[in-house]
N, C-alpha and C positions, 0 to 999 in steps of 0.2 A: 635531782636527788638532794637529801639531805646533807649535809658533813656529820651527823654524828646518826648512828641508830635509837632504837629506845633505849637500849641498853648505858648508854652515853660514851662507846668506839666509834671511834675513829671511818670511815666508810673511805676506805683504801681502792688504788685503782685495779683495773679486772687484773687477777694472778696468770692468766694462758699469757705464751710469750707472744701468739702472734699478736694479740692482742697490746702487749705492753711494747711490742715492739711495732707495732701501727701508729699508739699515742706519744711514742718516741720521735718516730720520724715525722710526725704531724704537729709535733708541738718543735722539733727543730726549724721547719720553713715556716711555722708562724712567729717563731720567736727573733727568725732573720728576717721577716718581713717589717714586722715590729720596726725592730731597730735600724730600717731602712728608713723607714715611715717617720720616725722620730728625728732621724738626722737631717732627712730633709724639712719638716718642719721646725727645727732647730735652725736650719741654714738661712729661710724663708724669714725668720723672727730677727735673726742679727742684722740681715740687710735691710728689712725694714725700718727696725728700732736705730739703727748705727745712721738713718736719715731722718730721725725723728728727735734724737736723743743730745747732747753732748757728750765728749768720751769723760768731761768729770762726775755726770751722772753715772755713768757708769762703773770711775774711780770709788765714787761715794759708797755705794751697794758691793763692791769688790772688799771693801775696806772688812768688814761686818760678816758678808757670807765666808771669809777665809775660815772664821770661828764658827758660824752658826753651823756650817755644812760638817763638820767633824762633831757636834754634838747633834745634828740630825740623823748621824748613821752609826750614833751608840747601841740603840735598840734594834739595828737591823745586823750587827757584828755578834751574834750570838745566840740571840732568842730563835732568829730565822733557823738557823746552823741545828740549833735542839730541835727543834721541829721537824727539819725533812729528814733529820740521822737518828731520834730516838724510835728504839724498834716499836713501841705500842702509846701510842697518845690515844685519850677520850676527853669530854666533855671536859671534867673539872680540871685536868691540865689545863687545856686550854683556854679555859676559862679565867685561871691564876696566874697565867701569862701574860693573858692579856691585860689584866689590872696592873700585874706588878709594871707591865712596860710602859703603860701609862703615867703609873706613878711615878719613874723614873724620868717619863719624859715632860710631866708639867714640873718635877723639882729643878730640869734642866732649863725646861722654860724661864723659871721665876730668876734662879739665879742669873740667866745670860741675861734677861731683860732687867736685873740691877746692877748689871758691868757695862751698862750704856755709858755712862758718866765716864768709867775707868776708860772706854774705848778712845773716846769723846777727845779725853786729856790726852792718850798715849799719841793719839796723829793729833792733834792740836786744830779736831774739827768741833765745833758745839755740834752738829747738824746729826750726827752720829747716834749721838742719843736717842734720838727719837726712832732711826732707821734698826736700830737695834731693839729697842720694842717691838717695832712692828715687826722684825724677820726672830722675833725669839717666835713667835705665835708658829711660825714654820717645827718646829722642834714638838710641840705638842700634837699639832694636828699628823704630824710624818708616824709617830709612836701610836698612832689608835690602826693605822691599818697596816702595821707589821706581822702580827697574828694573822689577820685574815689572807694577808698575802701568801704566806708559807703553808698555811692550811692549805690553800689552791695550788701551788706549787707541790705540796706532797699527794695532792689527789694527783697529779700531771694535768691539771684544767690550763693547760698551758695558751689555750686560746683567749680565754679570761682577760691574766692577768697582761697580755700581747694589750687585747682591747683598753684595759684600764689605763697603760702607762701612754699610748698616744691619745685618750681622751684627757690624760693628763698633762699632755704635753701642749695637746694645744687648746683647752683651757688656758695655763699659763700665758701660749703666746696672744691669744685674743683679749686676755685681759691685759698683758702688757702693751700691748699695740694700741688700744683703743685708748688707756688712758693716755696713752704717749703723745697720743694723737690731740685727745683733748687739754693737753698741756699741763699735766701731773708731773712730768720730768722727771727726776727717780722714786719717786714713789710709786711712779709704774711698775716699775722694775722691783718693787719693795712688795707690791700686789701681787704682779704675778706671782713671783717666788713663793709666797703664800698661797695661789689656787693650786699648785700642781699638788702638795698633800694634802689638801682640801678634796680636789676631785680624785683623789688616789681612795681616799677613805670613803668619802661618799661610794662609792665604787667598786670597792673591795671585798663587798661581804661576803663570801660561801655559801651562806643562807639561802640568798637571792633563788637559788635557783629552787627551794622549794615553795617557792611563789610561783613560780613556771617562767621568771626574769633572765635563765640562764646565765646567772651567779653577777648582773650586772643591778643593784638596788638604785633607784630613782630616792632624788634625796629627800622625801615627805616621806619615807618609810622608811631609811636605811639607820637610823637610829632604833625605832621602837623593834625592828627586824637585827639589830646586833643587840640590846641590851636583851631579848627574848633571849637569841641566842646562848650568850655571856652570863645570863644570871644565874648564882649558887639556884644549885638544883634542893628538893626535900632532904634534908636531913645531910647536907655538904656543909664546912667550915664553912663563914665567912670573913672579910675584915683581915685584920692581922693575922687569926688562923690560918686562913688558907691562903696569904702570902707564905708562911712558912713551912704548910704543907707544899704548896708549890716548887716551890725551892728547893725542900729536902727528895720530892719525886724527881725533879729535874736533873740533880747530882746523884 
């Protein structure tokens, strides 16, 4: 199915209780499966990396993600929150959500990635700089698939986004593993952290499924299949318009 009708609402899940109380208890055991699946491949990745790695590579990446990881979960303290609790979203919401989290999340990008230096100085490492570049790109890519996550989370496609975050998880660790292996040392560790919003977003789109992908996009379409989706429709604001339309619908 679609996520939005012609109309451009919202396409909410079936109103019967047995029904919503079927996608309840079916998206409870996949959501604990999920997170089973994720901790054990979490578990699988430190004991390999922790014999592949030094623990100051690991210091190094510690240094950096302390920061980066609080401005990667800017746009998910909020935006997500409006999404599953406002009683009627459509297209152009969501649409001006999805820009404006954007926008906020490459102005966060830019800025963390010119406090490389400042990091650099405050622990008294040069090496910082650079790891802080690379893990700011974590902040922009985490903010494109915020939107589409909560859209799937308010249909209850709870199977979805179960599948998306262990494809993203171990992403992560097969790119961390492999470079580790090949002797990239925290830069591994600087990569991976980079795939898992990477395959989060490749991954995330709601659209998917009316391709018949069952809401999972292959990544040679999941762009030209989200800006479809995303773009001001005939006769909608654009631009700074409908950042303020957005906003003023939201409050």
């Amino acid at each position: 199915m679609k996520p939005f009708d012609a109309n451009g609402a919202f396409r909410t899940a079936p109103d019967s209780g047995s029904e919503l109380r079927r996608l309840a208890i079916r998206g409870s055991g996949v959501t604990l499966l999920s997170q089973g699946a994720s901790l054990a491949v979490q578990i699988v990745a430190t004991v390999v990396l922790a014999r592949l790695l030094t623990p100051a590579d690991f210091g190094l990446v510690a240094m950096v993600t302390t920061f980066s990881l609080l401005l990667m979960n800017f746009g998910q303290n909020g935006f997500t929150e409006a999404i599953l609790q406002r009683d009627q979203i459509d297209h152009f919401l969501a649409s001006n959500l999805f820009w404006i989290n954007v926008g906020f999340g490459l102005l966060l990008t830019i800025g963390f990635a010119a406090c490389g230096s400042l990091l650099a100085r405050f622990y008294g490492e040069p090496r910082l700089t650079l790891i802080t570049l690379g893990l700011s790109a974590t902040i922009f890519l985490n903010s494109t698939s915020v939107v589409h996550l909560a859209l799937l989370k308010r249909a209850m496609n709870f199977h979805t986004t179960a599948v998306n975050d262990i494809l993203a998880r171990t992403a992560t660790v097969g790119v961390s593993i492999l470079l580790a292996w090949r002797g990239w040392g925290y830069w591994s560790l600087v990569a991976g952290s980079a795939a898992l919003p990477l395959t989060a977003s490749l991954c995330a789109s709601p659209s998917g499924e009316a391709n018949g992908l069952d809401g999972t996009v292959c990544a040679k379409h999941v762009w030209k299949v989200r800006l479809r989706l995303l773009r001001p429709q005939h006769g909608q604001p654009s631009g700074g318009m409908a950042v303020r339309c957005g906003l003023s619908r939201l409050l």
